[in-house]
HTML snippet that shows the backbone in 3Dmol.js (N, CA, C, O; Angstrom):
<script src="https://3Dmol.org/build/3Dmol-min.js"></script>
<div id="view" style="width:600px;height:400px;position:relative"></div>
<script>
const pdb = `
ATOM      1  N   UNK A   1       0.845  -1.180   0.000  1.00  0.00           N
ATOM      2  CA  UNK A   1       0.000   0.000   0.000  1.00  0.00           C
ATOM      3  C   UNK A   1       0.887   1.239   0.000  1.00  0.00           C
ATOM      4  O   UNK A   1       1.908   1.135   0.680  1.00  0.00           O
ATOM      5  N   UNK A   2       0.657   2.570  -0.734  1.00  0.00           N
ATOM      6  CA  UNK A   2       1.270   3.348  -1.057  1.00  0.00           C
ATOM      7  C   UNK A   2       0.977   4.183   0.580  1.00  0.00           C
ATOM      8  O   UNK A   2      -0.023   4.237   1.295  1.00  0.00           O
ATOM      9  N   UNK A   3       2.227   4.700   0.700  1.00  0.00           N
ATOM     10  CA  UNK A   3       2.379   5.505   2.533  1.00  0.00           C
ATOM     11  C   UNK A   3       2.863   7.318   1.255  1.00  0.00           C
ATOM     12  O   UNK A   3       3.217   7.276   0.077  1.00  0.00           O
ATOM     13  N   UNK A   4       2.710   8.321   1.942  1.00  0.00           N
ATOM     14  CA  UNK A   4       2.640   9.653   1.524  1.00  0.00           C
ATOM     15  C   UNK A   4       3.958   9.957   2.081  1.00  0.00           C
ATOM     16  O   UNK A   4       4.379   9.773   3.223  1.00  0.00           O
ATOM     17  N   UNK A   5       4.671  10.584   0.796  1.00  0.00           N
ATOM     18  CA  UNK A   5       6.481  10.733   1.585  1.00  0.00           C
ATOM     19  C   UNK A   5       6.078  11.717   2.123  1.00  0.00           C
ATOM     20  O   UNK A   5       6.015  11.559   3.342  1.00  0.00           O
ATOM     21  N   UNK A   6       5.742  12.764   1.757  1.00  0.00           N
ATOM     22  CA  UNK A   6       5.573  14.528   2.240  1.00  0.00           C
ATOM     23  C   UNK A   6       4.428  14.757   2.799  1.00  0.00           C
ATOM     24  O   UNK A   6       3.452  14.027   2.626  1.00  0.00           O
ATOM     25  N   UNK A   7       4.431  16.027   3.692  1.00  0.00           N
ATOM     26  CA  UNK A   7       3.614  16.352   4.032  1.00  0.00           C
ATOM     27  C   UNK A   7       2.467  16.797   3.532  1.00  0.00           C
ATOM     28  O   UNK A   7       3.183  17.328   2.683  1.00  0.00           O
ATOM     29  N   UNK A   8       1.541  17.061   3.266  1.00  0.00           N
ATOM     30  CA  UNK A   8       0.906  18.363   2.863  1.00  0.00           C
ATOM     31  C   UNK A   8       0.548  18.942   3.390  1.00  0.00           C
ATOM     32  O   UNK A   8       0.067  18.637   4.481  1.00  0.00           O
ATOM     33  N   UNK A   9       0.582  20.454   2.782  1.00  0.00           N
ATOM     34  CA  UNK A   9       0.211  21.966   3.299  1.00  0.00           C
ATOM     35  C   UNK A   9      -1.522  21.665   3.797  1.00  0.00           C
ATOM     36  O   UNK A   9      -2.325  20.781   3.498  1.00  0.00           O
ATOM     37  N   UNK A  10      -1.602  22.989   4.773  1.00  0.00           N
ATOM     38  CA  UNK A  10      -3.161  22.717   5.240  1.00  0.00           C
ATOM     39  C   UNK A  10      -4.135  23.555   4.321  1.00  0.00           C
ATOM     40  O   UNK A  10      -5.354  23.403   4.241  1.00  0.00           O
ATOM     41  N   UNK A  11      -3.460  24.347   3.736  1.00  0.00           N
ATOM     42  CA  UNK A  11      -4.576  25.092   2.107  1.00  0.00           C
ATOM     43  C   UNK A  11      -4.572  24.010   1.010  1.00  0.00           C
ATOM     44  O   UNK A  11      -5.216  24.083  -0.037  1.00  0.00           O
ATOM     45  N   UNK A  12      -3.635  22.833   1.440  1.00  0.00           N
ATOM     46  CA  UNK A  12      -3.761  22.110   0.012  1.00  0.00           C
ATOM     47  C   UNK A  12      -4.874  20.978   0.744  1.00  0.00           C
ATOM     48  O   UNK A  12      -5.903  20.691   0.131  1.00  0.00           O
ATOM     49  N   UNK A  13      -4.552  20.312   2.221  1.00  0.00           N
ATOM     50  CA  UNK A  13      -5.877  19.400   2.684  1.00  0.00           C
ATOM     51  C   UNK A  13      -7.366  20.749   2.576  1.00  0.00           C
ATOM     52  O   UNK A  13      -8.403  20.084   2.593  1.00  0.00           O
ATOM     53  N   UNK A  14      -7.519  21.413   2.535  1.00  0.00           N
ATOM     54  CA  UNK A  14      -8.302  22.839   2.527  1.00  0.00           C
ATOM     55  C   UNK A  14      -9.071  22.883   1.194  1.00  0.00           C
ATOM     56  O   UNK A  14     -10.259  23.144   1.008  1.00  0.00           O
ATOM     57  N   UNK A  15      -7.990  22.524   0.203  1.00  0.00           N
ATOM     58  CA  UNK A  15      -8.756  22.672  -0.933  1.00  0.00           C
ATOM     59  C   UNK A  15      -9.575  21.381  -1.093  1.00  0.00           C
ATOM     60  O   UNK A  15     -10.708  21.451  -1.570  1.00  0.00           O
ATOM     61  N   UNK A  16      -8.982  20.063  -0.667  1.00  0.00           N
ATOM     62  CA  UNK A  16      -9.190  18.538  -0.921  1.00  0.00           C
ATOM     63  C   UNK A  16     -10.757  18.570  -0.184  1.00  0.00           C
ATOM     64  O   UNK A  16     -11.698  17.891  -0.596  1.00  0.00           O
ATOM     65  N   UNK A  17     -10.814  19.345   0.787  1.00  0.00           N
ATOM     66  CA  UNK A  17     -12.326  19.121   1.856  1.00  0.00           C
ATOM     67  C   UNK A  17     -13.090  20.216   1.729  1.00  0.00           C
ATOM     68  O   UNK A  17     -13.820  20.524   2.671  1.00  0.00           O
ATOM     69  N   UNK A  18     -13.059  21.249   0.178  1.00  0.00           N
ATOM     70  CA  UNK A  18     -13.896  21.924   0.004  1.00  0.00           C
ATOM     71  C   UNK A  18     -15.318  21.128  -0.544  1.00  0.00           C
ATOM     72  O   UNK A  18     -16.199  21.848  -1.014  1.00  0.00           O
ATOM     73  N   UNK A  19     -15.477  20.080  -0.502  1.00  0.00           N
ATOM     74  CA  UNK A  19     -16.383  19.862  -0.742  1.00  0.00           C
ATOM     75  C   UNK A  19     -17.326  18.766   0.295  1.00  0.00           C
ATOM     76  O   UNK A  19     -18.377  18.171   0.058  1.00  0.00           O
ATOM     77  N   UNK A  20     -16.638  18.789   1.263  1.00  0.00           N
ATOM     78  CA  UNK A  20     -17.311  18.077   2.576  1.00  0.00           C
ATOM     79  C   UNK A  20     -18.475  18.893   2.910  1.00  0.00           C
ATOM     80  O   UNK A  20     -18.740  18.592   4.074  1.00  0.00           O
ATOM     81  N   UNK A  21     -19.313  19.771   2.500  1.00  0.00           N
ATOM     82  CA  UNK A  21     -20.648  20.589   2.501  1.00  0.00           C
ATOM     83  C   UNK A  21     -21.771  19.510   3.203  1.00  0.00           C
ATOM     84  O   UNK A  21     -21.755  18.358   2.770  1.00  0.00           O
ATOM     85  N   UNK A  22     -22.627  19.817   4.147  1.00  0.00           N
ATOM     86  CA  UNK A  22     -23.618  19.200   4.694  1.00  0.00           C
ATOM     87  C   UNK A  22     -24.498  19.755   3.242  1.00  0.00           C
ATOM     88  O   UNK A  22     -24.103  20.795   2.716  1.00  0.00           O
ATOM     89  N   UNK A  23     -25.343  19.229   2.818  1.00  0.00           N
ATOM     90  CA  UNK A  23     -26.155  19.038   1.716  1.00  0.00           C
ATOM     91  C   UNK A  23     -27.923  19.699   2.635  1.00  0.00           C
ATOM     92  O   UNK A  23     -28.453  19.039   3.528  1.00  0.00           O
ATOM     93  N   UNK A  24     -28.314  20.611   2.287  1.00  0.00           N
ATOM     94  CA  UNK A  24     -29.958  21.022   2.480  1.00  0.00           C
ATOM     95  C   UNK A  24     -31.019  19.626   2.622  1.00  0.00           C
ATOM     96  O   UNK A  24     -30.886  18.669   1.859  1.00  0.00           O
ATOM     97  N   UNK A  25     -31.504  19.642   3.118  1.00  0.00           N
ATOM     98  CA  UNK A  25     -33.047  18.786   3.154  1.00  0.00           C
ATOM     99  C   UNK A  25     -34.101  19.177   1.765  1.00  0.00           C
ATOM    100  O   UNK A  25     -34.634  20.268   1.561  1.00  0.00           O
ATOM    101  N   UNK A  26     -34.191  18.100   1.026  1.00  0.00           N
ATOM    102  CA  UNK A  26     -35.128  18.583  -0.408  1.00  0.00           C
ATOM    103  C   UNK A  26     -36.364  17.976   0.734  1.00  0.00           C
ATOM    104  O   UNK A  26     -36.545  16.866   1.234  1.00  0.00           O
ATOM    105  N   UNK A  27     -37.212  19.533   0.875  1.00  0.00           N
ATOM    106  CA  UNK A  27     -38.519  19.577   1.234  1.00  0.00           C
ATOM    107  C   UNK A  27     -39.519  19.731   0.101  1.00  0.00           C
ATOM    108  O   UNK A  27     -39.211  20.350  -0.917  1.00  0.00           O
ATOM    109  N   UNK A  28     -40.796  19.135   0.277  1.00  0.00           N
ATOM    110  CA  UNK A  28     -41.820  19.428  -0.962  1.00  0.00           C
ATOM    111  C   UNK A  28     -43.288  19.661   0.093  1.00  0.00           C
ATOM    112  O   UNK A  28     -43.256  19.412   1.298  1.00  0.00           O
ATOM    113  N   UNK A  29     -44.359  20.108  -0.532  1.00  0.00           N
ATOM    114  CA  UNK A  29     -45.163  20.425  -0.138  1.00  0.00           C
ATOM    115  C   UNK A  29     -46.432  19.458   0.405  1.00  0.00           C
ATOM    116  O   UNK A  29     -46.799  18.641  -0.440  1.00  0.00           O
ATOM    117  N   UNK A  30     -47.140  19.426   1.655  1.00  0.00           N
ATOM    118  CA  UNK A  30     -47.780  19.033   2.050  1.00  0.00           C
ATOM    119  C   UNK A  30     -49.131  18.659   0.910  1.00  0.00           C
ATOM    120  O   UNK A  30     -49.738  19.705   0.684  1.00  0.00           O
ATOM    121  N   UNK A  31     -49.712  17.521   0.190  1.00  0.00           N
ATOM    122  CA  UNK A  31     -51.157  17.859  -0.473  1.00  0.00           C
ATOM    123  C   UNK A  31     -52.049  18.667  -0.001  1.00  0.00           C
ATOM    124  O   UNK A  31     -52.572  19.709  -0.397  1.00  0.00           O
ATOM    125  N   UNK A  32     -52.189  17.572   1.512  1.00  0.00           N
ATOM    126  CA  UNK A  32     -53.629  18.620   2.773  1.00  0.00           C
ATOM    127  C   UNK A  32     -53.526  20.343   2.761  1.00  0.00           C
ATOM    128  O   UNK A  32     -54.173  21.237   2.215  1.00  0.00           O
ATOM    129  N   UNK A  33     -52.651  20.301   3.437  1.00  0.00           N
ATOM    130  CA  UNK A  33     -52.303  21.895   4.019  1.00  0.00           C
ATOM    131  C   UNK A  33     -51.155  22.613   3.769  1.00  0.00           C
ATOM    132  O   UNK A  33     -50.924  23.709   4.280  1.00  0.00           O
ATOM    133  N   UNK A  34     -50.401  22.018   2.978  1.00  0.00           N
ATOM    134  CA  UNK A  34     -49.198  23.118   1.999  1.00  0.00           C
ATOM    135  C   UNK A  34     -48.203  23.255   2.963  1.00  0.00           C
ATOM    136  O   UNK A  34     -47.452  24.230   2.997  1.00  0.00           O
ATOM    137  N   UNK A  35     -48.170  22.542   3.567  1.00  0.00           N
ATOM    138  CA  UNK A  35     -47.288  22.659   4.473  1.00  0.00           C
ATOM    139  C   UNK A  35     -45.364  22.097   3.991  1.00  0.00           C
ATOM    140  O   UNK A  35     -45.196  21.094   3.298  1.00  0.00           O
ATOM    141  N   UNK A  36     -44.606  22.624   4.313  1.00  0.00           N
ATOM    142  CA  UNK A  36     -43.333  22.091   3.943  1.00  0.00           C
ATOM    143  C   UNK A  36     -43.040  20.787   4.944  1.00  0.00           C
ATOM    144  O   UNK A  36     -43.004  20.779   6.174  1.00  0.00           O
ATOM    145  N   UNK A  37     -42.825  19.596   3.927  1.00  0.00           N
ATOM    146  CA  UNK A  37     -42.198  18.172   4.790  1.00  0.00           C
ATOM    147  C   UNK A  37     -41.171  17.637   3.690  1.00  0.00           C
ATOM    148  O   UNK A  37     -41.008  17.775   2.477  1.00  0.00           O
ATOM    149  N   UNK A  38     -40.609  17.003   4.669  1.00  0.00           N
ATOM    150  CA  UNK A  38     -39.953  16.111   4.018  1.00  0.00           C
ATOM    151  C   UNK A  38     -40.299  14.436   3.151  1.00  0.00           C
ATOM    152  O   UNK A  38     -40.583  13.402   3.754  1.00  0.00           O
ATOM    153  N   UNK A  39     -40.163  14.587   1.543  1.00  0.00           N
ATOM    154  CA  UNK A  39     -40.292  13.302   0.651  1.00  0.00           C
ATOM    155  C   UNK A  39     -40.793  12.228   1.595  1.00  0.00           C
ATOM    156  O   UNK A  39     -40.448  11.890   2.728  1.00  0.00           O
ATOM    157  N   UNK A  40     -41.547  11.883   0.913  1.00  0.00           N
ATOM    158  CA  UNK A  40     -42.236  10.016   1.416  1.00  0.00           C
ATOM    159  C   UNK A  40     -42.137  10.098   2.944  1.00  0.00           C
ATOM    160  O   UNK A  40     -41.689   9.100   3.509  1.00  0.00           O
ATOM    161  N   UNK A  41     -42.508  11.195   3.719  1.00  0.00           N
ATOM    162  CA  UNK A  41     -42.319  11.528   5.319  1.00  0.00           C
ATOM    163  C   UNK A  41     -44.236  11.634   5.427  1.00  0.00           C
ATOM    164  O   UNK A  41     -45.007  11.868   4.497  1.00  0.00           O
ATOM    165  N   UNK A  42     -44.491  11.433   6.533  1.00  0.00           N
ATOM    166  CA  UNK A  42     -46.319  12.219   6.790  1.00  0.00           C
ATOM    167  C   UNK A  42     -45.847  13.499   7.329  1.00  0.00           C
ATOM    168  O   UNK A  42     -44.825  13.904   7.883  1.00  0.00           O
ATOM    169  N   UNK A  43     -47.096  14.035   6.921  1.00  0.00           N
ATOM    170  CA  UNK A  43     -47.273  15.673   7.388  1.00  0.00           C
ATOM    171  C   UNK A  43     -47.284  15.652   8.653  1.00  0.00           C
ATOM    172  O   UNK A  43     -48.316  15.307   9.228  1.00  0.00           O
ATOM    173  N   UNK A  44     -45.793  16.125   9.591  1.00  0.00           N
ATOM    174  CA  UNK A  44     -46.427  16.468  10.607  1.00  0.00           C
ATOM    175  C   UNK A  44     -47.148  17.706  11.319  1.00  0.00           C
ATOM    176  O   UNK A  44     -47.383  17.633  12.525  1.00  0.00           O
ATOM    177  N   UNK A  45     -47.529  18.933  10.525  1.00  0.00           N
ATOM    178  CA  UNK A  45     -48.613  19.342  10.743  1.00  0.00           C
ATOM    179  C   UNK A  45     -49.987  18.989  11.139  1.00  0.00           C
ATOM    180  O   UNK A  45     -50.601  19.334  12.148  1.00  0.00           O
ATOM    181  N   UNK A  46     -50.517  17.917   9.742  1.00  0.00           N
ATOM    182  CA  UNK A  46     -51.891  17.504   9.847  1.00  0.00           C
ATOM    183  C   UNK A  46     -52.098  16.081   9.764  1.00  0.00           C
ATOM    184  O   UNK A  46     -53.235  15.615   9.695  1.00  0.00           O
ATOM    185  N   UNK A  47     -50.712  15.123   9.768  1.00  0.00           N
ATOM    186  CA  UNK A  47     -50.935  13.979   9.985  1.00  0.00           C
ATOM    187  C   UNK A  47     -50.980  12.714   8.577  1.00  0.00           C
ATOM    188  O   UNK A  47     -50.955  11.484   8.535  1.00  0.00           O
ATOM    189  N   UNK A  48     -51.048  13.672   7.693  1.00  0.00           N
ATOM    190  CA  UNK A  48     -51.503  12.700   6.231  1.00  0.00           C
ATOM    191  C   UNK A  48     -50.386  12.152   5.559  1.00  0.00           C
ATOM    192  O   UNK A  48     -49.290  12.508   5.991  1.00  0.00           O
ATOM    193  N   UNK A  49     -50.401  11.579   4.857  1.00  0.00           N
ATOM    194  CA  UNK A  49     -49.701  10.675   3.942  1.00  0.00           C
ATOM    195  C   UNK A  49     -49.908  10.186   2.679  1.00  0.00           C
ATOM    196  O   UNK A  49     -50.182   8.987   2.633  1.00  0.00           O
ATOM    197  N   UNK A  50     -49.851  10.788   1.634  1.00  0.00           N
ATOM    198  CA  UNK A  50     -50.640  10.643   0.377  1.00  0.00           C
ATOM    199  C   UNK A  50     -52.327  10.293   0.121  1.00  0.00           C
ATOM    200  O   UNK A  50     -52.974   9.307  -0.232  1.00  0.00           O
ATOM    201  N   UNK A  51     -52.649  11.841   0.556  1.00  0.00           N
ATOM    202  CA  UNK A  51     -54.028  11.747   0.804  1.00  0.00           C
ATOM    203  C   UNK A  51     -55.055  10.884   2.004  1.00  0.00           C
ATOM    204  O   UNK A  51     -56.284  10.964   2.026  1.00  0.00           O
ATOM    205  N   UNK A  52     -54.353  10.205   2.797  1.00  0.00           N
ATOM    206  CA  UNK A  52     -55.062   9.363   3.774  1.00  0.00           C
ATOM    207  C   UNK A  52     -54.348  10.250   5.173  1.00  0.00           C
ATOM    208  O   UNK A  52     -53.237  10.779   5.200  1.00  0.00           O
ATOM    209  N   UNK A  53     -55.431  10.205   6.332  1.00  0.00           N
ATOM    210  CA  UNK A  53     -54.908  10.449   7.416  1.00  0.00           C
ATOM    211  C   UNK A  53     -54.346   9.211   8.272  1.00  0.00           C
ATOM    212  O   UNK A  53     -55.048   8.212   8.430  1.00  0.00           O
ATOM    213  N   UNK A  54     -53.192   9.299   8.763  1.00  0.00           N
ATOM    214  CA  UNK A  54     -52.118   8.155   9.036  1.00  0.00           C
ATOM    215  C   UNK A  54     -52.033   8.247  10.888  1.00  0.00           C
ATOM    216  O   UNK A  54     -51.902   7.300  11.663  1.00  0.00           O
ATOM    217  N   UNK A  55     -52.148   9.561  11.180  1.00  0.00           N
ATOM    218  CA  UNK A  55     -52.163   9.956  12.901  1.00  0.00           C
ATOM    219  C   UNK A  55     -52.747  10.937  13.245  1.00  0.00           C
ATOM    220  O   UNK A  55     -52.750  11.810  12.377  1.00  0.00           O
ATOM    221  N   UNK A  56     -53.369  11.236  14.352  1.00  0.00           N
ATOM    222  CA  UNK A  56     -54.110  12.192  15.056  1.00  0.00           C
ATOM    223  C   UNK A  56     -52.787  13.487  15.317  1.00  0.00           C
ATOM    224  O   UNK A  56     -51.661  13.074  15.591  1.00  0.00           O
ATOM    225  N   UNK A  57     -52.989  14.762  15.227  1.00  0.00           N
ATOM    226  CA  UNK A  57     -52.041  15.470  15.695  1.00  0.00           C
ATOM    227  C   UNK A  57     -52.601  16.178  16.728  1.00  0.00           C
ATOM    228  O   UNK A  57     -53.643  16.792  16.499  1.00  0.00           O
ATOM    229  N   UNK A  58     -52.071  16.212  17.908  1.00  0.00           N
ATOM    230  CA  UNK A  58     -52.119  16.704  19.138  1.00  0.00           C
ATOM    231  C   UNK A  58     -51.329  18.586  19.027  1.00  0.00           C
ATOM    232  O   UNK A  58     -50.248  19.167  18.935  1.00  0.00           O
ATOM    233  N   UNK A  59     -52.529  18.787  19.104  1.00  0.00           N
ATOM    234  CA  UNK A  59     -51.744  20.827  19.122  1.00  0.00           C
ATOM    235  C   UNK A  59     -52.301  20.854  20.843  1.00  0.00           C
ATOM    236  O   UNK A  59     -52.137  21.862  21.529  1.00  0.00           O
TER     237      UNK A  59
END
`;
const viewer = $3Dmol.createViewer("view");
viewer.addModel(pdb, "pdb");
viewer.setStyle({}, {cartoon: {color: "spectrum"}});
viewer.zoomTo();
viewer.render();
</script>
């Protein structure tokens, strides 16, 4: 297995982990109540799940 003779600089590991970015949550919209959730998730606003109610929500 190949071992690294030299060091490297920390702007050069810097550039290598510019792309370690935590990535956003792709949210889409509630059918019921427009609400923002997360893909193939139930609304937890109002409880639904592709048109069917799945749980009671307690406010």
């Amino acid at each position: 297995m190949a071992n690294p003779k030299h060091r490297h600089s920390s702007a050069r590991g810097g550039i290598r982990r510019t792309h370690w970015k935590l990535k956003l949550a792709a949210l889409s919209r509630c059918e019921q109540c427009q609400a923002p959730k997360l893909p193939h998730h139930a609304c937890s606003n109002c409880g639904s799940y592709r048109g069917r109610k799945v749980f009671e929500v307690n406010n």
